[in-house]
C-alpha positions in Angstrom: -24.4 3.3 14.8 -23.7 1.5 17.7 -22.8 2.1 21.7 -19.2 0.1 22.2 -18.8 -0.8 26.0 -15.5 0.0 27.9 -13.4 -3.2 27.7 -10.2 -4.3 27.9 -7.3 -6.5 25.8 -4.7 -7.7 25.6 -2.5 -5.1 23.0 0.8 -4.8 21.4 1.6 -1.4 19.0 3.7 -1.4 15.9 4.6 0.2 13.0 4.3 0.4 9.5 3.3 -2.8 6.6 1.3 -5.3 8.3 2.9 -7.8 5.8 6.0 -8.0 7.6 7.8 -10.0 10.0 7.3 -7.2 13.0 3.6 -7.6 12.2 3.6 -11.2 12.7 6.3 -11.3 15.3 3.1 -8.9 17.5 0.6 -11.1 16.7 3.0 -14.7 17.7 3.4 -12.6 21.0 -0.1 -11.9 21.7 -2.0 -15.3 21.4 0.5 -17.4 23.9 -0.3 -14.8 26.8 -4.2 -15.3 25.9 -4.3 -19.0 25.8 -2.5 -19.1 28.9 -4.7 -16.8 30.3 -7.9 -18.8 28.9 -6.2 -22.3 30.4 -5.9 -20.5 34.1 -9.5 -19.2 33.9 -10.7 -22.1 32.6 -8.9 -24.3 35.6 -10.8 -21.4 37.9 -13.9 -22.8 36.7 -14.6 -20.1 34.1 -13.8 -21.1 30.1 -14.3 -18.7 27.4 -13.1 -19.1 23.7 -10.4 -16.5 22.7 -12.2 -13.9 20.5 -10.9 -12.7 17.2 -7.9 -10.7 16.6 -8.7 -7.0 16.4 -6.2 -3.9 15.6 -6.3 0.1 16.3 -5.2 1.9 12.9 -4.2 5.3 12.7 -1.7 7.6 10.6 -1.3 11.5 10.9 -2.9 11.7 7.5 -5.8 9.1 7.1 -5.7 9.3 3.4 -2.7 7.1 3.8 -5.4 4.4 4.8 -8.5 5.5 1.9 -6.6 6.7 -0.7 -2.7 5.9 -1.2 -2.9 2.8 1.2 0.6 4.4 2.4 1.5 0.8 4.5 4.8 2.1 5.5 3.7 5.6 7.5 0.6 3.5 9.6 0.7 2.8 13.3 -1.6 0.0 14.6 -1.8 -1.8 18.1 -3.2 -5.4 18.0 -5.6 -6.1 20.3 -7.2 -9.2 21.7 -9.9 -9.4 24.0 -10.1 -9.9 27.7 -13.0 -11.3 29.9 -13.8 -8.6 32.4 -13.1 -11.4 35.3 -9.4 -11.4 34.0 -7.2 -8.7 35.3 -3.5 -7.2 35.5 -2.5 -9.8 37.7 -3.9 -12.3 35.6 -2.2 -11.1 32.4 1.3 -11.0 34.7 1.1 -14.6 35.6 0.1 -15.5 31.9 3.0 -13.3 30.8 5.5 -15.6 32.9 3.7 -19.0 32.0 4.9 -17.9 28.7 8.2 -16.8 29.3 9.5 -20.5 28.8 8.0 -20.5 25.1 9.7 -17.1 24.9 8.3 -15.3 21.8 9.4 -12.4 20.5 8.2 -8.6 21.9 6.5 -10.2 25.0 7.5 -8.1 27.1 5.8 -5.7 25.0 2.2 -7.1 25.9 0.2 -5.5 28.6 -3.3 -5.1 29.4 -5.0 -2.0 27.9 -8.6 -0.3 28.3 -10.1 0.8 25.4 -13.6 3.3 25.4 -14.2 4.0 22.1 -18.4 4.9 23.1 -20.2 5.8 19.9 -19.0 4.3 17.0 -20.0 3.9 13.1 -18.8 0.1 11.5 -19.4 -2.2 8.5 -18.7 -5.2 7.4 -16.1 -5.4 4.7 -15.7 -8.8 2.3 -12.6 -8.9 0.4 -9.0 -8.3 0.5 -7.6 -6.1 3.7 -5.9 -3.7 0.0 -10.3 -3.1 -0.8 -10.8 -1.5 2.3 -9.8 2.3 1.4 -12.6 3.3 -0.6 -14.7 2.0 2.0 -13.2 3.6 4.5 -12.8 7.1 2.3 -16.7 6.9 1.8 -17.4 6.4 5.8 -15.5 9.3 6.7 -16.0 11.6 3.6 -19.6 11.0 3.1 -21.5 8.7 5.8 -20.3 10.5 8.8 -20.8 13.9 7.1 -23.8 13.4 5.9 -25.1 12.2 8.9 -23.8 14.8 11.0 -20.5 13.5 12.8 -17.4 13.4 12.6 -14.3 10.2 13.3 -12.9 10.6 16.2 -10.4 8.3 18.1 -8.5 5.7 15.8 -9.9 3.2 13.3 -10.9 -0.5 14.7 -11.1 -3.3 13.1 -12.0 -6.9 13.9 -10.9 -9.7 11.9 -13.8 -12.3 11.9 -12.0 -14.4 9.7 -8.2 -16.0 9.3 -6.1 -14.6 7.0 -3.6 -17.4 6.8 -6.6 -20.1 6.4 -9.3 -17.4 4.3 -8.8 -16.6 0.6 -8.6 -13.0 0.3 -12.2 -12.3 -1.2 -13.9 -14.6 1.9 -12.3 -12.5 4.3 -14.4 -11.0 6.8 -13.6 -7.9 8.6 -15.6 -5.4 11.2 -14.7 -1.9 10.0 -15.3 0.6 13.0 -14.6 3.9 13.6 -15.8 5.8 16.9 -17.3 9.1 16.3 -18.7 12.4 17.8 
């Protein structure tokens, strides 16, 4: 278990299979608006490395996620993360800096808080399709048995690339707040 601290990102929702075009066209909107945003910090004296991307998961029926890994009923927002010196007028002026490059769904990008407090995670090797019985046993047995319950929507955090990672290397944060 672990106390996660109010922060905020940069976050983008969608629908359904995140092996589609839609998927990918959210993430090639997201990482132009954070590089510009690391580049104008950085020229205000204050550099940071863009962190890994990181998604909210949630479906009205999580079994589509442990057990039929239903892709085409899930809803997910993307998420990347935002130094706490950076605000809404930052993200704006990143958001126009990238207008010229103009990817598709930025204007869907804004800045979003996230509190998520007490949360349960794990770290998952292996193909994104491996994750449901992990996931079925956090919720169906770990959190149970240990008294709690999920609550708010799944999180992950990708600590590794899928385009450049061979499925079984990949590394993924699996965490799920709870009460």
């Amino acid at each position: 278990m672990l106390q996660v601290p109010d922060r905020t990102y940069l976050a983008i929702d969608g629908h359904g299979d995140p092996d589609t075009e839609v998927f990918s066209a959210a993430v090639q909107a997201l990482y132009p608006v954070a590089y510009a945003l690391k580049f104008a910090s950085k020229d205000a004296g204050r550099d940071y490395v863009v962190p890994p991307l990181e998604g909210l998961w949630w479906a009205e029926d999580m079994d589509t996620f442990t057990r039929r890994r239903d892709k085409a009923v899930w809803e997910w927002t993307l998420l990347l993360l935002v130094p706490d010196w950076l605000g809404a007028a930052d993200v704006e002026t990143a958001v126009d800096r990238t207008r010229a490059k103009a990817p598709a769904r930025l204007d869907d990008v804004r800045l979003e808080p996230l509190a998520e407090g007490l949360c349960m995670q794990t770290l998952h090797v292996g193909p994104f399709d491996d994750e449901g019985p992990v996931l079925h046993r956090l919720h169906h047995e770990v959190l149970p048995g240990a008294g709690f319950r999920p609550s708010g929507k799944h999180h992950e955090v990708y600590l590794t690339d899928p385009r450049r990672t061979a499925p079984e290397k990949r590394r993924t944060i699996l965490r799920q707040p709870i009460s």
